[in-house]
C-alpha positions in Angstrom: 0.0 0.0 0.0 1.3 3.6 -0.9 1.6 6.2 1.7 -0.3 9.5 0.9 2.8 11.2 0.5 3.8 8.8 -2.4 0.5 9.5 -3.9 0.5 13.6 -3.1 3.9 13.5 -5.2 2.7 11.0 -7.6 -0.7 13.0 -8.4 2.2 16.1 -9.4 3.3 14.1 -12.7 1.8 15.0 -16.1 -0.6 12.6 -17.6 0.3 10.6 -20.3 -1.6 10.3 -23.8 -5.0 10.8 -23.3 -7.0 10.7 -19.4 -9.8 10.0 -18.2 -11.5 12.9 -16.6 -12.6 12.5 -13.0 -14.5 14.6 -10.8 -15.2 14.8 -7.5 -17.9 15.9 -5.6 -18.1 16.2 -1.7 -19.8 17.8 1.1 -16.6 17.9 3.4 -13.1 18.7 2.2 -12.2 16.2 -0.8 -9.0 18.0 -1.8 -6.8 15.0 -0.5 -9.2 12.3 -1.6 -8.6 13.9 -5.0 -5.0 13.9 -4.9 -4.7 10.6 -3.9 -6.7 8.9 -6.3 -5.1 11.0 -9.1 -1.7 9.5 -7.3 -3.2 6.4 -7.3 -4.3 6.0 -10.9 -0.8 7.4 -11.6 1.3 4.5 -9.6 -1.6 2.1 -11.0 -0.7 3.2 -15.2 -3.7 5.0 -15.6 -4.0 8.2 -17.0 -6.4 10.2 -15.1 -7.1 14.5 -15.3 -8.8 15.1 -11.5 -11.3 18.1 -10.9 -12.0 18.8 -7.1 -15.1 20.6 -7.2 -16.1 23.6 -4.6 -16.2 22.1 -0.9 -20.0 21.3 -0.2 -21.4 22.5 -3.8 -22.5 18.7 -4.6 -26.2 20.1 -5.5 -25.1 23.3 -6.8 -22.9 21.5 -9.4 -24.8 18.9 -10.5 -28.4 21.1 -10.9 -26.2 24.0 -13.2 -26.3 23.5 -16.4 -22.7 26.0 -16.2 -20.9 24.5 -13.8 -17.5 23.4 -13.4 -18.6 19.9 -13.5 -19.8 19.9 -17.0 -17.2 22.1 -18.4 -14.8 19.5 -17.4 -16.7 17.0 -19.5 -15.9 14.0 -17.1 -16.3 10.4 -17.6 -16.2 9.6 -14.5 -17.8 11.4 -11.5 -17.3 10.4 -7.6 -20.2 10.9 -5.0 -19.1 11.4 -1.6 -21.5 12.9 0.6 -20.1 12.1 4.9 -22.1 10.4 7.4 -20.9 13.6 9.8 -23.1 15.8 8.1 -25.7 14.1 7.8 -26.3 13.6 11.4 -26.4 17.3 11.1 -29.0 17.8 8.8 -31.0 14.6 11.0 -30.4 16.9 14.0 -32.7 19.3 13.0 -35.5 17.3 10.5 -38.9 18.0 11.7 -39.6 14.4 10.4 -36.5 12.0 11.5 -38.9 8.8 10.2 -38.7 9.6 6.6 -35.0 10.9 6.4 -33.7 8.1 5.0 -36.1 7.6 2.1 -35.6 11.9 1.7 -31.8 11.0 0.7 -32.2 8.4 -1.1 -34.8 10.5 -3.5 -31.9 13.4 -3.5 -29.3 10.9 -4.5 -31.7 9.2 -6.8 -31.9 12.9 -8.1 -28.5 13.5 -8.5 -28.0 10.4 -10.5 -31.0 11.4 -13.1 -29.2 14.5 -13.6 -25.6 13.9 -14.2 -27.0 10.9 -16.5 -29.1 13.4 -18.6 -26.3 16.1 -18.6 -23.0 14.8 -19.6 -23.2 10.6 -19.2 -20.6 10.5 -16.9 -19.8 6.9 -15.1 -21.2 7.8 -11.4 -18.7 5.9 -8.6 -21.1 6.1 -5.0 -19.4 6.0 -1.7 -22.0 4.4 0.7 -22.0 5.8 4.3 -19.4 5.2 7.1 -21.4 4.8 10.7 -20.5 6.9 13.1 -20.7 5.6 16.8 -24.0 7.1 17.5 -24.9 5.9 21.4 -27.9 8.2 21.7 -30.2 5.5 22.4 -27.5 2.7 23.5 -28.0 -0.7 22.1 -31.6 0.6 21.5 -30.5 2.4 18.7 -30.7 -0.2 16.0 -34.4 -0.6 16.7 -35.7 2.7 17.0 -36.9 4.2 13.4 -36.0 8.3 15.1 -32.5 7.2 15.7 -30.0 8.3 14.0 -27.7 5.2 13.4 -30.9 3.2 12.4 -31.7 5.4 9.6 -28.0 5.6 8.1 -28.2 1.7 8.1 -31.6 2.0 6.5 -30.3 4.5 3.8 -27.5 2.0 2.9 -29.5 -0.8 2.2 -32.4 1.5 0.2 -28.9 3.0 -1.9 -27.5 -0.3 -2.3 -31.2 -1.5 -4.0 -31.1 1.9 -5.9 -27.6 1.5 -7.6 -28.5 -2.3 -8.4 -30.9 -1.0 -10.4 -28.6 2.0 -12.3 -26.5 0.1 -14.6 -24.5 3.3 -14.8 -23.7 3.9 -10.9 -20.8 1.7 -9.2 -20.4 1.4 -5.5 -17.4 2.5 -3.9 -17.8 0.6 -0.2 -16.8 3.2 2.3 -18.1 1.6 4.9 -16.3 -1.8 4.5 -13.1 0.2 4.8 -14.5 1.6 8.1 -15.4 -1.4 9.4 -12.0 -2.9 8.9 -10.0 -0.1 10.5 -12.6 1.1 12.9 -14.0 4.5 13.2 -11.9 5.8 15.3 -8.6 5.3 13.4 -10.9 6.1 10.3 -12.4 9.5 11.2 -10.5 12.6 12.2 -12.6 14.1 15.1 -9.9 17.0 15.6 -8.9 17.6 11.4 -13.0 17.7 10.8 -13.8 20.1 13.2 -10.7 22.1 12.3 -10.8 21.5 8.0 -13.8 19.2 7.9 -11.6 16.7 6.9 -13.6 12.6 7.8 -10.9 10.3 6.4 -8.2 10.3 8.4 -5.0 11.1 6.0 -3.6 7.4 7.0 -6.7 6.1 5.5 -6.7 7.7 2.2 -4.7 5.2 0.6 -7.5 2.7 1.0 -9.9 4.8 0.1 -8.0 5.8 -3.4 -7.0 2.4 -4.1 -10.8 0.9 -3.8 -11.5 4.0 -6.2 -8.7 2.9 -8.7 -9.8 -0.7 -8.6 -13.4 0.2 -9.7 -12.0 2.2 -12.0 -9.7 -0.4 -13.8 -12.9 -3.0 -13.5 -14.8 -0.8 -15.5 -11.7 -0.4 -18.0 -12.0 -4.2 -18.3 -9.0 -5.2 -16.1 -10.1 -7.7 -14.3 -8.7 -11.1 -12.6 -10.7 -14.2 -14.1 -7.9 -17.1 -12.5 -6.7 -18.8 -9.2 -4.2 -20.9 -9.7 -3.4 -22.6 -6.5 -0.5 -24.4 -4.7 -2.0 -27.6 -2.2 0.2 -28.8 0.2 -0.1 -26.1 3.2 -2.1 -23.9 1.1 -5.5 -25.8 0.4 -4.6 -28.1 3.6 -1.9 -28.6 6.1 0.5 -31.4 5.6 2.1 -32.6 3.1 0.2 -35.5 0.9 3.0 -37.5 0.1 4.5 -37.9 3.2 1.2 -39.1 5.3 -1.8 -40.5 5.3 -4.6 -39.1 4.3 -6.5 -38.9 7.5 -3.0 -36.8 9.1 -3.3 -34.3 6.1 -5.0 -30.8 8.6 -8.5 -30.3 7.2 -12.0 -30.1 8.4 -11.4 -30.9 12.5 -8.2 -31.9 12.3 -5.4 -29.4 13.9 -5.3 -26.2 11.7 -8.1 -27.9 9.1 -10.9 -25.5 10.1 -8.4 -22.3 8.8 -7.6 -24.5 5.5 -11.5 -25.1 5.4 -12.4 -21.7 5.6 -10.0 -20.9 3.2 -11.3 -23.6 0.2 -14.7 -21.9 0.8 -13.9 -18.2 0.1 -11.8 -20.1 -3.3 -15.2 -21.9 -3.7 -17.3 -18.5 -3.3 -14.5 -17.3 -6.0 -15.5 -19.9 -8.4 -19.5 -19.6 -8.0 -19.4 -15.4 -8.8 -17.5 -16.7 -12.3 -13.5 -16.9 -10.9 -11.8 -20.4 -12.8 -9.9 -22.0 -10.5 -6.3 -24.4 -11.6 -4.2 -26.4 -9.4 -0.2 -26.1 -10.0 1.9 -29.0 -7.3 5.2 -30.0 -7.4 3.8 -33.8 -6.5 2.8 -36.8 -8.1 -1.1 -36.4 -9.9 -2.7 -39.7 -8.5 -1.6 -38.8 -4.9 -2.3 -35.3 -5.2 -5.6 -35.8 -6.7 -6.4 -38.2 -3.4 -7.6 -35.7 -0.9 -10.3 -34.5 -3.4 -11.4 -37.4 -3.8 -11.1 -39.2 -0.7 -11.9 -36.9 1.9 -15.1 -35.6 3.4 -14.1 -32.4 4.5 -12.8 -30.8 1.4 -14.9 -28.3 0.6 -13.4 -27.9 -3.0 -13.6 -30.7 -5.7 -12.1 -32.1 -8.4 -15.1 -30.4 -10.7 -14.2 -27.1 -9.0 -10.7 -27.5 -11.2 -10.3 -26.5 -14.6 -6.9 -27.8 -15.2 -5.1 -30.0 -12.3 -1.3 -29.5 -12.4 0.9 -32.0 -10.6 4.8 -32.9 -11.6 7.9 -32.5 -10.5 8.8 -29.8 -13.1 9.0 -26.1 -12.1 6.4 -23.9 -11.0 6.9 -20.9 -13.9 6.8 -23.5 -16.8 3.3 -25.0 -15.6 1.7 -21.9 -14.9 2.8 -20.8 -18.6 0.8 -23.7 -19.6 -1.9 -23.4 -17.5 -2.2 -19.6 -18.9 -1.7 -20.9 -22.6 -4.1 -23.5 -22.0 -6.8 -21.2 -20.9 -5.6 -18.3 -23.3 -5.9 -15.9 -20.9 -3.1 -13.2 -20.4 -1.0 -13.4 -17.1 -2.1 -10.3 -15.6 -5.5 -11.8 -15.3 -4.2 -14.8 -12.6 -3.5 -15.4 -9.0 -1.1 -17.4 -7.9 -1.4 -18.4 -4.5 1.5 -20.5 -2.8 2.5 -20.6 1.1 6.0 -21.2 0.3 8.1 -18.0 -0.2 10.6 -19.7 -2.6 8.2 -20.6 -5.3 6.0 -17.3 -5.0 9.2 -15.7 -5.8 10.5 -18.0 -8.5 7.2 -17.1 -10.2 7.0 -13.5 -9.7 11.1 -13.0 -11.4 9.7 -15.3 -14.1 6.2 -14.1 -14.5 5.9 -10.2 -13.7 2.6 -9.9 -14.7 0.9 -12.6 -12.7 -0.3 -11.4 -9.3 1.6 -12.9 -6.2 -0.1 -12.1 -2.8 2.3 -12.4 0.1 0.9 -15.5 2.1 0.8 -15.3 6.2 2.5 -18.4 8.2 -0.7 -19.2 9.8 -3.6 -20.6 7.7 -6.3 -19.0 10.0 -4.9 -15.1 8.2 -5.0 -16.4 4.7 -8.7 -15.4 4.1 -8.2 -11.7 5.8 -5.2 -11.5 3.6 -6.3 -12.1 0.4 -9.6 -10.2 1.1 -7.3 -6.9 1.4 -5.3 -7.4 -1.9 -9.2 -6.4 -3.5 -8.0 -8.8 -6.6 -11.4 -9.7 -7.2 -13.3 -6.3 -8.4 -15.6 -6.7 -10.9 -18.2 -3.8 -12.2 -20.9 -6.1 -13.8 -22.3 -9.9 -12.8 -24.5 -12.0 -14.7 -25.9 -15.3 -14.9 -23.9 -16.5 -17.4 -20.9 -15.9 -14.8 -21.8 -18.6 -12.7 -20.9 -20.8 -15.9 -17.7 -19.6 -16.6 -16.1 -23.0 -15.2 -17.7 -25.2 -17.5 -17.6 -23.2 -20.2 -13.5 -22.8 -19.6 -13.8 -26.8 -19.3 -15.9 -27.3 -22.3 -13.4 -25.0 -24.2 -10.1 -26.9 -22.4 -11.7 -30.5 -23.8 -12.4 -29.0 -27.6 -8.5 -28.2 -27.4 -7.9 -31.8 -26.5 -10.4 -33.5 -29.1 -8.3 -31.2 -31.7 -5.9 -33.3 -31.3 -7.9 -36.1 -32.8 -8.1 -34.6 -35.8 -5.8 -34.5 -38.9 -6.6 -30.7 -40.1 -8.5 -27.8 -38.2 -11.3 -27.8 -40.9 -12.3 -31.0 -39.8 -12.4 -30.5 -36.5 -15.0 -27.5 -37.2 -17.1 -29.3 -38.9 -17.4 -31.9 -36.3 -18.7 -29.5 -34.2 -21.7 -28.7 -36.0 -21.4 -24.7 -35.3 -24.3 -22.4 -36.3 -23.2 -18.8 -36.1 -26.2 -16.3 -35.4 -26.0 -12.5 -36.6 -28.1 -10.4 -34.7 -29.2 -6.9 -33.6 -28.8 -6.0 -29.7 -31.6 -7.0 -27.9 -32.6 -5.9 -24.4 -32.3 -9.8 -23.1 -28.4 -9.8 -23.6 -28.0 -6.6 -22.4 -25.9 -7.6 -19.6 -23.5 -10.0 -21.2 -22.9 -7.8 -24.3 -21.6 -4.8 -21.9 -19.7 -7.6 -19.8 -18.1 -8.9 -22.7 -16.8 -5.5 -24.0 -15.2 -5.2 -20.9 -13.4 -8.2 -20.1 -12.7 -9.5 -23.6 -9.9 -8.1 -25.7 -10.9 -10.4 -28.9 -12.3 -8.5 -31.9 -12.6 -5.3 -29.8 -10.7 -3.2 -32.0 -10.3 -0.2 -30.3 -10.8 -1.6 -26.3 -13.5 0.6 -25.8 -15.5 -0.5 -22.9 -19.2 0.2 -22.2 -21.6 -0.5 -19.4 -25.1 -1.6 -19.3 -26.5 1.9 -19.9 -24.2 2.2 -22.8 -25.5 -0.8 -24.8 -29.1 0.2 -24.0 -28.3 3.8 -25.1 -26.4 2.7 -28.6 -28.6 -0.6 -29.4 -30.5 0.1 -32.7 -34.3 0.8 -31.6 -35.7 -1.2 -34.9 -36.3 -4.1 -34.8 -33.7 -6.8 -37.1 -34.2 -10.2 -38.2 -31.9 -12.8 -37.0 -29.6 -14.3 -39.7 -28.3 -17.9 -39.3 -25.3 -18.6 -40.9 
């Protein structure tokens, strides 16, 4: 993680070829939030032109027509509007019931607008809770407290931006929650400079912003490739029995369990998961197939890697294999030797720094944010069969003696076809996570297609 000062100096260099334009609008003083994620894109290798609008102008900006917002022209604006002042504005509402649904309809508002006006990307920080004890305990049940309607606000945005395909969440609060609110907000710099991020926690803040950024850009992580001996379990398989190996009950086994089952969560939101062991495949397959408490399974793995050759040269295989690029995978390996072999060999491919102890691996990963993704679909949940149906087409080629064969064997029918509002979804998702045939890597959302899609209607051609 950067420090701010890296970023401050950072956000001083000149942009490279063209930006993107951000902007930022806050009601509390945003000028270091602004710096740092300009630093951050910087550090990151993205190009990025940063407007700090006028402290507390949010409506002001967004309602005129004339306003340094839309003589910037951004593509992307940020949202942040502090939990501080709201408790302000609850302070004195006539109506404390309602004030939840009241911000939501101005947020609601302010999305409409900025949509209608320019088209920029919208990125929504949600709201830190403060420790409101006006009520106790109590406080999470009463509908006039003050803590019970923030709660109630984030769940009603969070329902509001899952309907705006052009709004992306920025969790705020999930930062909070991981550093607490009082390292997180600066009691003495808001009073002072109405400052509520602490300056420590900027770097955080900028680098969730940056990584919703590059989702939307279509960088994105789609592989785990993992290690097995005292990374998915404790032990080694070779050297015991199975019933020794820690998993499950058994010594460390519940960390090594709860670690499978975030990799399993991974795979179910659309991650494809590979194995790479320095081990013989029979007895490296035998936990997966033997044992009860694994929580991953052989189906779970797209290609299974096990030999004695080394590390860098599977992986390359793996990646080939998959045709992916390497700055798309994970590697994941407890021993430092071989995460290091990999990283000199393979720059590109992302290395998290393992912990010793199995029970910090989930926490650790967790804060690399690898995972950031600014669309989901259905068809996500697929991905692993699809990679395996693609991995066992590669194999039957093999079977035949020329390529044009092998075509026709599949018995293809190509389809040629207008957009239409049922593949909606996967056409944005697609133009921003594939690189194949998009030309010129543009990248649009949901909204985009919607907005662009011919409005006749086009008969399908089969081919």
């Amino acid at each position: 993680m950067y420090t701010l000062n890296e970023l401050i100096k950072a956000s001083k260099k000149p942009c490279q070829g063209r930006s993107q334009k951000l902007c930022v609008l806050g009601n509390c003083s945003t000028q270091f939030l602004a710096r740092a994620i300009k630093g951050y894109a910087f550090l990151d290798g993205l190009s990025m032109d940063v407007l700090d609008a006028d402290y507390d102008q949010i409506t002001e900006q967004i309602l005129d027509a004339g306003s340094a917002l839309y003589k910037f022209q951004p593509d992307i604006v940020v949202i942040y509007i502090c939990s501080e002042k709201l408790f302000e504005e609850f302070c004195t509402d006539t109506d404390p019931h309602s004030f939840a649904e009241k911000k939501l309809a101005l947020i609601k508002a302010y999305h409409e607008r900025i949509s209608q006006k320019c088209g920029a990307k919208i990125l929504q920080f949600n709201f830190a809770e403060p420790s409101d004890r006006i009520f106790g305990n109590f406080g999470a049940k009463t509908p006039v407290s003050f803590i019970f309607q923030l709660r109630k606000l984030n769940y009603l945005l969070q329902e509001l931006m899952a309907e705006e395909k052009n709004v992306f969440p920025v969790d705020l609060l999930s930062i909070q929650s991981r550093i607490g609110y009082d390292s997180f907000f600066p009691s003495v710099q808001y009073h002072s400079a109405k400052l509520t991020i602490d300056l420590n926690c900027l770097p955080e803040v900028a680098k969730n912003v940056i990584d919703v950024i590059k989702a939307m850009n279509g960088y994105r992580k789609k592989c785990v490739i993992l290690d097995l001996d005292n990374t998915l379990w404790g032990g080694n398989v070779g050297d015991c029995d199975l019933g020794e190996l820690e998993i499950g009950s058994v010594g460390r086994g519940h960390a090594f369990s709860d670690f499978q089952r975030y990799i399993k969560q991974l795979k179910e939101r659309g991650i494809i998961l590979a194995v790479c062991s320095k081990n013989n495949e029979e007895t490296a397959k035998k936990p997966f197939e033997c044992l009860e408490d694994m929580e991953l399974k052989l189906s779970d793995i797209i290609i299974f890697t096990a030999n004695w050759e080394d590390k860098a040269s599977n992986i390359r295989n793996i990646i080939s294999s998959l045709n992916i690029s390497a700055d798309s995978v994970v590697f994941i390996d407890d021993n430092p030797f071989e995460r290091n072999a990999v990283k000199s060999l393979i720059p590109e491919i992302a290395v998290p720094e393992m912990p010793e102890d199995p029970a910090d691996f989930v926490s650790v990963l967790k804060s690399y944010n690898y995972f950031e993704t600014s669309s989901y679909s259905a068809d996500d949940k697929m991905r692993t069969e699809q990679y395996r149906t693609e991995f066992r087409r590669k194999e039957d080629l093999s079977c035949f003696e020329d390529y044009g064969s092998y075509l026709e064997s599949l018995d293809m029918q190509a389809v040629c076809a207008p957009f239409d509002q049922l593949h909606f979804a996967r056409i944005a998702e697609l133009s921003q996570r594939s690189n194949q045939f998009n030309l010129r890597t543009v990248r649009y959302t949901e909204e985009d297609i919607k907005r662009i899609s011919p409005r006749e209607s086009i008969q399908w051609e089969y081919i």
